[in-house]
C-alpha positions as a Markdown table, in Angstrom:
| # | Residue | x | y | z |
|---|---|---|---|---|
| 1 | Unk | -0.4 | 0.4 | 26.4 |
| 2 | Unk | -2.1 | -2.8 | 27.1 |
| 3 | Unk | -4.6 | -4.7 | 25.0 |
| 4 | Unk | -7.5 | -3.4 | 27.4 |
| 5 | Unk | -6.1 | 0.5 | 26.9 |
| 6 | Unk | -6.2 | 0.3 | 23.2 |
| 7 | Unk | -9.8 | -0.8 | 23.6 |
| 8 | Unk | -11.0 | 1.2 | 25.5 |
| 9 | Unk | -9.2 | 4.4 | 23.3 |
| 10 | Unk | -10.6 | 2.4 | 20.0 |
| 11 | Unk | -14.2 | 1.8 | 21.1 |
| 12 | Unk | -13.9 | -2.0 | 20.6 |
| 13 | Unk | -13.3 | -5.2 | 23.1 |
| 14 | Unk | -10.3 | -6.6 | 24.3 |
| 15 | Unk | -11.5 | -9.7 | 22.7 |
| 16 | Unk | -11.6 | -7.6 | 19.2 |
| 17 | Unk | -8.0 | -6.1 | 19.4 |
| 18 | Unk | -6.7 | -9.9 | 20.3 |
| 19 | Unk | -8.4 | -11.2 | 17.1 |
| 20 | Unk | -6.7 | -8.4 | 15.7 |
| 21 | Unk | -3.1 | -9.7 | 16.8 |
| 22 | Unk | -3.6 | -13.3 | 16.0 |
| 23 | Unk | -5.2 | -12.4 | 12.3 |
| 24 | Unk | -1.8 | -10.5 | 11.9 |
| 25 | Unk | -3.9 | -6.8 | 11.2 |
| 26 | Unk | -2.2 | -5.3 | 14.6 |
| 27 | Unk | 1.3 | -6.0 | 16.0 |
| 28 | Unk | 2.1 | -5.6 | 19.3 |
| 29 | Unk | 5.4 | -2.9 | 20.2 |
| 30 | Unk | 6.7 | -5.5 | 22.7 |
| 31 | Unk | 5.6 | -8.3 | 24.6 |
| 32 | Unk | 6.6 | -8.8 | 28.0 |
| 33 | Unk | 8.2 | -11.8 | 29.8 |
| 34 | Unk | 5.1 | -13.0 | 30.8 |
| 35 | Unk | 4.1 | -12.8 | 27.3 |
| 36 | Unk | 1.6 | -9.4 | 27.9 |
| 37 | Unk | 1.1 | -7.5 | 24.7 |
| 38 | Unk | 2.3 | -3.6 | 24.8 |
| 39 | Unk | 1.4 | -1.3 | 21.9 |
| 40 | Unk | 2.1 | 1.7 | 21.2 |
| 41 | Unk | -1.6 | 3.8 | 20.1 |
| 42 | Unk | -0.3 | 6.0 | 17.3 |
| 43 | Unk | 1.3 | 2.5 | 15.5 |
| 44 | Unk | -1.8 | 0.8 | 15.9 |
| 45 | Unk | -4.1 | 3.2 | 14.1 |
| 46 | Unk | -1.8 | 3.4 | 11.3 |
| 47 | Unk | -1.9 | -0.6 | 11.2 |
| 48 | Unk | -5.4 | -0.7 | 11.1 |
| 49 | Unk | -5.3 | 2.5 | 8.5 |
| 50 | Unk | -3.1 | 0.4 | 6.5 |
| 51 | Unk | -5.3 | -2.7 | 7.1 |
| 52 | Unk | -8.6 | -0.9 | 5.4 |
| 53 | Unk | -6.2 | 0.1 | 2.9 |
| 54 | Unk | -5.2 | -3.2 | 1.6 |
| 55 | Unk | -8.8 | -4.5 | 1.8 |
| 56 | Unk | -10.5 | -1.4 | -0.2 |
| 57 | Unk | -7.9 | -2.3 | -3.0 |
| 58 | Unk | -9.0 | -6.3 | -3.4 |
């Protein structure tokens, strides 16, 4: 999926799943070779499951 689909299925902005990416909370699946992030929807809810995780515990 691109950075817009997982918006859009997340309820947040393109903008807010890129911030996501560059903070290191989300990794994309693949990038393709004109450097378009792909992810895959299932591994980025657990990322961001894991993510809330690691924050509740500091």
């Amino acid at each position: 999926m691109s950075s817009s689909e997982v918006a859009r299925e997340l309820g947040v902005t393109r903008q807010t799943v890129a911030r996501w990416v560059r903070q290191g909370i989300v990794t994309p699946a693949a990038v393709t070779a004109g450097g378009q992030a792909r992810f895959r929807l299932d591994e980025v809810k657990q990322q961001l499951r894991e993510h809330t995780l690691r924050q509740r515990e500091q």
